[in-house]
C-alpha positions as CSV (number, residue, x, y, z in Angstrom):
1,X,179.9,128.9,147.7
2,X,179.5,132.3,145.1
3,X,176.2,132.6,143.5
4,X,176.6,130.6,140.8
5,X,172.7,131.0,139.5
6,X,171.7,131.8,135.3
7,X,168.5,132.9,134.8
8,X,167.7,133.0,131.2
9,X,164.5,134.1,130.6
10,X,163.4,133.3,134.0
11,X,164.8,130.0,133.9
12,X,165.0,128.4,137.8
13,X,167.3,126.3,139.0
14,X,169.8,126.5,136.8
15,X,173.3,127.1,137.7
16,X,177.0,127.1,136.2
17,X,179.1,124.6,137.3
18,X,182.1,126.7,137.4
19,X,183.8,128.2,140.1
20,X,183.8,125.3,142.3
21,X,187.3,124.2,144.2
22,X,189.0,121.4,142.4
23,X,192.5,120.4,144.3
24,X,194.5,122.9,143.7
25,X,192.5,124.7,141.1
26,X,188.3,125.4,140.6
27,X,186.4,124.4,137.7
28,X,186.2,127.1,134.8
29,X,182.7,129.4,134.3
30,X,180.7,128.5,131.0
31,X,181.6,125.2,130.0
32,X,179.0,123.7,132.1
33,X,175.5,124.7,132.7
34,X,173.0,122.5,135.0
35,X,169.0,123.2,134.0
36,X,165.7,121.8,134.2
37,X,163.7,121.4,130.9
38,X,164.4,124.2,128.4
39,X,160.5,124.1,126.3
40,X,159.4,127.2,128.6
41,X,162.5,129.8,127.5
42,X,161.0,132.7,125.9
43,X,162.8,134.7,123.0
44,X,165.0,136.8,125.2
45,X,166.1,133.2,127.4
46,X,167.1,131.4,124.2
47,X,168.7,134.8,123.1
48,X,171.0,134.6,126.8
49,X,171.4,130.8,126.1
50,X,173.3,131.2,123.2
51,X,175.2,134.3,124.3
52,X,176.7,132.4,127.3
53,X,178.6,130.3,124.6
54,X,176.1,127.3,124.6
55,X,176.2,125.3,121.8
56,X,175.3,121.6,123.1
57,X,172.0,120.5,125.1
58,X,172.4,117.0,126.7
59,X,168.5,116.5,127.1
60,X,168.2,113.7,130.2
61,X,164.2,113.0,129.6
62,X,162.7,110.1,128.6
63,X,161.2,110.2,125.2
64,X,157.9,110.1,126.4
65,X,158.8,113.8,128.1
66,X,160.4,115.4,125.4
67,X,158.3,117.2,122.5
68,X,159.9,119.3,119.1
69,X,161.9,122.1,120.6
70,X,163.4,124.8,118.2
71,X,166.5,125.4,118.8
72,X,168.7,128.6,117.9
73,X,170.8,128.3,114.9
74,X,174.5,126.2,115.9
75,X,172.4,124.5,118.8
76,X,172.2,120.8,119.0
77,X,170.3,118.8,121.4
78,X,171.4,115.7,122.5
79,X,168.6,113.1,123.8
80,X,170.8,110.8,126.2
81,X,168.1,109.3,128.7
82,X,169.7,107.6,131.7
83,X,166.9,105.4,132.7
84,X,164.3,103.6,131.0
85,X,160.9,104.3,132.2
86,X,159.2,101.1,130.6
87,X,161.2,98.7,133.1
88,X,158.6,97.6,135.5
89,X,160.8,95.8,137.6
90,X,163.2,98.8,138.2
91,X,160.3,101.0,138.6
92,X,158.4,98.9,140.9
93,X,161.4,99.0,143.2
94,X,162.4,102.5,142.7
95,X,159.5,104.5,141.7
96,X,158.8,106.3,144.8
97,X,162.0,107.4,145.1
98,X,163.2,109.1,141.6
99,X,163.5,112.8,143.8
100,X,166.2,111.6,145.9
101,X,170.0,110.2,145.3
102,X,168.4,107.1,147.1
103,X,168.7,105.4,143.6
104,X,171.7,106.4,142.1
105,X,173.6,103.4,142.7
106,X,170.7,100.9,141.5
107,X,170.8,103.5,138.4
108,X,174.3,103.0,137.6
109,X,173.9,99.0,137.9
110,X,171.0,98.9,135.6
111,X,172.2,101.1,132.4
112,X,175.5,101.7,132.4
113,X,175.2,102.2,128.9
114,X,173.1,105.1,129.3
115,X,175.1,106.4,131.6
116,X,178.1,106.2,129.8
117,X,176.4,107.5,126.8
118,X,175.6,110.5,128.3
119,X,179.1,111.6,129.5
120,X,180.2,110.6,126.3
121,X,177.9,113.6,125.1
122,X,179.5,116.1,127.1
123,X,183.1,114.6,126.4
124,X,182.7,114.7,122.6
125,X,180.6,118.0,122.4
126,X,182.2,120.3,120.0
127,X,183.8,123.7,121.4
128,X,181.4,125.9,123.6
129,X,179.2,125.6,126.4
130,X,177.3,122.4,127.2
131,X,173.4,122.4,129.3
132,X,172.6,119.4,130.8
133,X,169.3,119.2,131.9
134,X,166.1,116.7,133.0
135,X,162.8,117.6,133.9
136,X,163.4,119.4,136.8
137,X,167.0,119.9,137.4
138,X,167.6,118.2,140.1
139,X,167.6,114.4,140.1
140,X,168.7,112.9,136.9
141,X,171.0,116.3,136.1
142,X,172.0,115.6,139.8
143,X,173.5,112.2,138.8
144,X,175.0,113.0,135.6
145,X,176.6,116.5,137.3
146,X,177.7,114.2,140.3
147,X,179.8,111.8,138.1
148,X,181.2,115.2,136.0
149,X,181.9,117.1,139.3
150,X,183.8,113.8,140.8
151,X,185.8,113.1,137.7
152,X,187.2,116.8,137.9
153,X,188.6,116.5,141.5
154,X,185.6,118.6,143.2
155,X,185.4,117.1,146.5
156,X,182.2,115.6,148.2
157,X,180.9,118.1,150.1
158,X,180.9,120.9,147.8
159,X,178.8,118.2,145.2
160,X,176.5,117.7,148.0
161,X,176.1,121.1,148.5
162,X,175.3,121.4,144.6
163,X,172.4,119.4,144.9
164,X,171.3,120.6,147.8
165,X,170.8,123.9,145.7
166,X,169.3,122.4,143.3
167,X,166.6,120.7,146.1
168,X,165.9,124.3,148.0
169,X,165.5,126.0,144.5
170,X,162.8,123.5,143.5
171,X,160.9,123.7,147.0
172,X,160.9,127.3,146.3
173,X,159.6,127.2,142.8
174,X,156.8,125.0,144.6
175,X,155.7,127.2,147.3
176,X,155.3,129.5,144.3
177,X,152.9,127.7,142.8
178,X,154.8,126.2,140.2
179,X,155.0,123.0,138.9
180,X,153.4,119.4,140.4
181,X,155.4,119.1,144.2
182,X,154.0,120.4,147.4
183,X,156.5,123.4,148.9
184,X,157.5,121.9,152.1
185,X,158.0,124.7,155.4
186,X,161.8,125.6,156.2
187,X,161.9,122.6,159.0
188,X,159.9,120.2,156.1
189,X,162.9,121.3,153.6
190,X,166.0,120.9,156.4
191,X,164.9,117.6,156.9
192,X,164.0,116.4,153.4
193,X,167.7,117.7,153.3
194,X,169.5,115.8,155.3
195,X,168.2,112.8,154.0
196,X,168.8,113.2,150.6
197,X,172.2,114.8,151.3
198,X,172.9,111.0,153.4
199,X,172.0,109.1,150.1
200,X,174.0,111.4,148.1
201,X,177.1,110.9,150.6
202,X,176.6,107.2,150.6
203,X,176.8,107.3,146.7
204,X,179.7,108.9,146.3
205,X,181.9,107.8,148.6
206,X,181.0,104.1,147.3
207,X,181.6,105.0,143.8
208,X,185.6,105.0,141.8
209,X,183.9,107.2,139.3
210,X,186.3,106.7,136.3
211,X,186.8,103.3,137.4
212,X,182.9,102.8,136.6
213,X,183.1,104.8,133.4
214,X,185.9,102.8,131.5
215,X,184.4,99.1,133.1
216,X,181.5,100.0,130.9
217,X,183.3,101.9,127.8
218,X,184.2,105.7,128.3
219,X,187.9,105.5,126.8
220,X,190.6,107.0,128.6
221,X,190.6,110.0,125.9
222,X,186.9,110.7,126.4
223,X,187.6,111.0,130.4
224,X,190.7,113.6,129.6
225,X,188.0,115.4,127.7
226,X,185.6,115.4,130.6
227,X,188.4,116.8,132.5
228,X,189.7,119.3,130.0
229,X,186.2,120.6,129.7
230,X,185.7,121.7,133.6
231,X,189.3,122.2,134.1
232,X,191.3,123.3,131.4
């Protein structure tokens, strides 16, 4: 897979999600951009953000996590949460596991509203480039990226590899120091990976994406959008 890494201002772990195969063609550069949280972008990062064509944020946080951002004039920031933090119950059960794909599926069956609702974002986003984004970058963006990257034709693996990116780039930014998870050593990291990489394999090849999307309200026109955005 080419580098496929931005790094606005510093930002880490964010990549395009262009370039990747997709049947018989790959997904185009700059319509897509996956990121954690945007609040630490200096001057000169917002500066490359809105030179790369983006004109839409789809902000994954829940509103406890998200504080007044400025944005650059022509951005808009979309807050499209795809849990909800205050449910004990789901919490309770899943808590311990909200840094791995181990959840997805119990995700999707408790708000597919919220789901829907934030691929609706990305399919009605006005022309230019769209950043979705969580807290880190990796889990919540890894779902919502998941279902985009599926509904385009990318196959499996190369998804898998996507968030696998998006776990080594993390560990890294913790063994430097950053941020609140412990850096785990290279044999730590290769087997966190293949565990997370199962539950992410399990998901997917359990899941008729746009079957789930129109069960629970994406219309047929929004999916062609989703489509036309990575594709066309």
């Amino acid at each position: 897979m080419t580098d496929r890494s931005v790094t606005w201002g510093g930002l880490h772990n964010a990549r395009d999600l262009g370039g990747l195969p997709a049947g018989t063609t790959v997904t185009r550069s700059g319509r897509i951009f996956r990121t954690p949280r945007l609040d630490g972008l200096d001057e000169q990062g917002w500066s490359e953000l809105v030179d790369a064509g983006v004109r839409t944020i789809v902000d994954l946080r829940n509103p406890h996590e998200i504080a007044p951002l400025p944005l650059p004039t022509g951005v808009t920031r979309h807050h499209r949460p795809v849990e909800v933090w205050e449910d004990r119950e789901f919490m309770a059960r899943w808590g311990e596991v909200l840094d791995s794909p181990e959840y997805y599926r119990a995700n999707l069956d408790a708000w597919p509203e919220l789901i829907v609702a934030a691929v609706r974002a990305v399919a009605n986003a006005p022309e230019g480039a769209v950043v979705i984004h969580c807290s880190a970058g990796r889990d919540r963006t890894g779902l919502v990226t998941a279902l985009l990257l599926s509904l385009a034709g990318v196959p499996q693996e190369t998804i898998v590899e996507d968030y696998t990116l998006a776990v080594a780039a993390m560990n890294d930014y913790a063994l430097a120091g950053h941020g609140d998870e412990t850096g785990r050593s290279d044999d730590e990291l290769a087997a966190r990976l293949a565990e997370v990489t199962g539950h992410l394999r399990a998901f997917l090849s359990d899941l008729d994406v746009a079957g789930y999307l129109t069960e629970h309200g994406l219309s047929a026109d929004e999916l062609a959008r989703v489509r036309a955005r990575l594709l066309d």
